[in-house]
Phi, psi and omega in degrees: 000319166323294195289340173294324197274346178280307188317309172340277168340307172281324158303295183307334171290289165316308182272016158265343172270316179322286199314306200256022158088034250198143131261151198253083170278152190240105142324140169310134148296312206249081225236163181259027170212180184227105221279338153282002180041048183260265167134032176245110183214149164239166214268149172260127200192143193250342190280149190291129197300302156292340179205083173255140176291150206230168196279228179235353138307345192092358175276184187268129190268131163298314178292000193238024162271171170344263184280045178041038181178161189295132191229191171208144157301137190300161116312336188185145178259333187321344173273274188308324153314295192319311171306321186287312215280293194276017154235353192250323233079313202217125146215185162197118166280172231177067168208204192279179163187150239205110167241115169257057143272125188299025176282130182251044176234193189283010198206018174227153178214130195296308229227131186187166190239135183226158213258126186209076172310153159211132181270100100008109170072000202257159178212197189286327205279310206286322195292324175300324177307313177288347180291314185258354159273340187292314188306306221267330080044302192287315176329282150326286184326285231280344173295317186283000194215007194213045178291318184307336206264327174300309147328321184269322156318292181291329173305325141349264201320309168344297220276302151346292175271352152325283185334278231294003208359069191296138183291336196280126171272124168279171209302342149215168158314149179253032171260294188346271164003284194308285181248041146314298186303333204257357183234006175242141160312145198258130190281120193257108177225145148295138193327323191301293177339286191302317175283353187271304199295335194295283194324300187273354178280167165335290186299340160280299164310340174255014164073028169298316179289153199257345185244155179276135154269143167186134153348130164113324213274136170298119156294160202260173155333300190304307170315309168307339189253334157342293184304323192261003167273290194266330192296280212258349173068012172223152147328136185254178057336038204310175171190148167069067205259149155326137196277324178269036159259359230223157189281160231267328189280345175272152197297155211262180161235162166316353198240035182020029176230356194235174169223193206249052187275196187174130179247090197267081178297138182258145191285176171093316197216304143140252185289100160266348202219150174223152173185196181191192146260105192317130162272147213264298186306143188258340168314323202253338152295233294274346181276318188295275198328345170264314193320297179297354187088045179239124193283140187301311158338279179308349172220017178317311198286341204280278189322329176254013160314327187254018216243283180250063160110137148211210193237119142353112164205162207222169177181176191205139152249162133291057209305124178299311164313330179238040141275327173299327164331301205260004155259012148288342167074014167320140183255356184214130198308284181359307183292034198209019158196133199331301161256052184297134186259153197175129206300155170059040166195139199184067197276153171040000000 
């Protein structure tokens, strides 16, 4: 039922850009840069483990690797989308992508597929619109064409938390869940805003929450779903997040402390969709790009898309797993995709 509500799924993606003018770019797997400036990727390499030539410093020489440089499995295709956006107008990639982070949990996967539109001429506001018909788009699909299998599922679940006789009930059924999502407007605020609603709600003040809120601090699940469970009873939209939690390419805002980001928290699971409004100016990327340590080499051709001349422009990724997650009520990423890779594990 799973893998049929994915198919679905995958289908239902490909025919909403197609549908709306998109073109379906294909990204590098296997790239020299890191597009998110986590630097946890993992390397691609022909040289021999034991004995790679090494520089004269002692490190490992590169130039005598495959491609003469240090290389890596992507994290994102969204850097070279942006290259894509800005000959086509419109595209989106729709592939794997690869984190060598050590999360041993229900919501993380090495190897995952991710959904990463970018947009041409697009600015923050357009990108949440779009952000939130694509959602609402997917949703809908998978209720008009995976009704047996959304039914059998949830009855699963039903049935699941009957056995564990959980005290906690979850907070809805889950077609309820689907169209909660497909009938309410998704409620739009700022990060500032939303850390101000954190701050005065209950569970903060009686020391409920497990991680402390304050301006500056990324937000967790808990929080995130607070808004959108209890607060606001909708979908959210955070926007305009602090800039040093936030990756090195998004515009910068005028009040040098914030950037143009967008967050699409979901009931259930909390942040499904992250994006932004790319920056345009190439002075204020290139003070970001020293700021973060990220070597210019390495991202040149990215710097003069904006060195001679470019457009406003936006994009969001999506992780696909963990939209079948949540339309699937699944609790653990693993179940939702065929082959899961995870540390200390890389089966079949």
């Amino acid at each position: 039922a799973i893998l049929r509500v994915r198919h679905a799924l995958a289908f239902a993606v490909n025919q909403f850009f197609n549908d709306r003018g998109f073109y379906y770019l294909h990204t590098p797997i296997i790239t020299g840069s890191d597009a998110e400036g986590a630097g946890e990727m993992f390397r691609v390499s022909t040289l021999d483990d034991k004995n790679p030539p090494l520089n004269e410093d002692g490190t490992v020489n590169y130039k005598e690797d495959f491609f003469g440089k240090a290389t890596n499995l992507t994290v994102s295709g969204q850097l070279e989308g942006e290259l894509g956006a800005l000959a086509l107008g419109k595209i989106y990639t729709f592939g794997p992508t690869f984190r060598a982070e050590n999360s041993n949990t229900a919501r993380h996967l090495a190897e995952f597929w991710m959904i990463e539109p970018e947009m041409a001429f697009y600015e923050l506001e357009d990108n949440m619109n779009l952000a939130e018909e694509f959602l609402q788009y997917l949703v809908k699909y998978a209720m008009d064409n995976c009704a047996e299998e959304l039914e059998f599922l949830e009855k699963r679940l039903l049935d699941e938390e009957k056995m564990l006789k959980k005290e906690e009930q979850s907070p809805m059924p889950l077609r309820e869940k689907l169209q909660f999502v497909m009938e309410n407007p998704f409620k739009r605020l700022t990060y500032t805003e939303a850390i101000k609603v954190l701050e005065n709600s209950k569970p903060h003040k009686k020391g409920q929450f497990k991680y402390p809120v304050s301006w500056g601090t990324d937000l967790q699940s808990e929080h995130e779903r607070y808004l959108v469970e209890k607060e606001f009873k909708a979908p959210v939209i955070l926007t305009d997040y602090p800039k040093d939690i936030k990756s090195f390419y998004m515009k910068q805002s005028d009040d040098g402390k914030t950037v143009r980001a967008m967050d699409v928290l979901f009931p259930g699971i909390g942040e499904i969709i992250g994006g932004s409004q790319r920056e345009e100016d190439y002075d204020k990327l290139l003070n970001r790009v020293d700021e973060v340590g990220i070597d210019h080499e390495t991202i040149w051709w990215y710097l003069e898309t904006r060195k001679y001349g470019t457009v406003p422009h936006s994009g969001f990724g999506l992780g696909f797993e963990r939209l079948v997650l949540f339309v699937t009520g699944m609790k653990n990423i693993r179940d939702v995709i065929a082959f899961p890779r995870t540390p200390k594990s890389a089966n079949f």
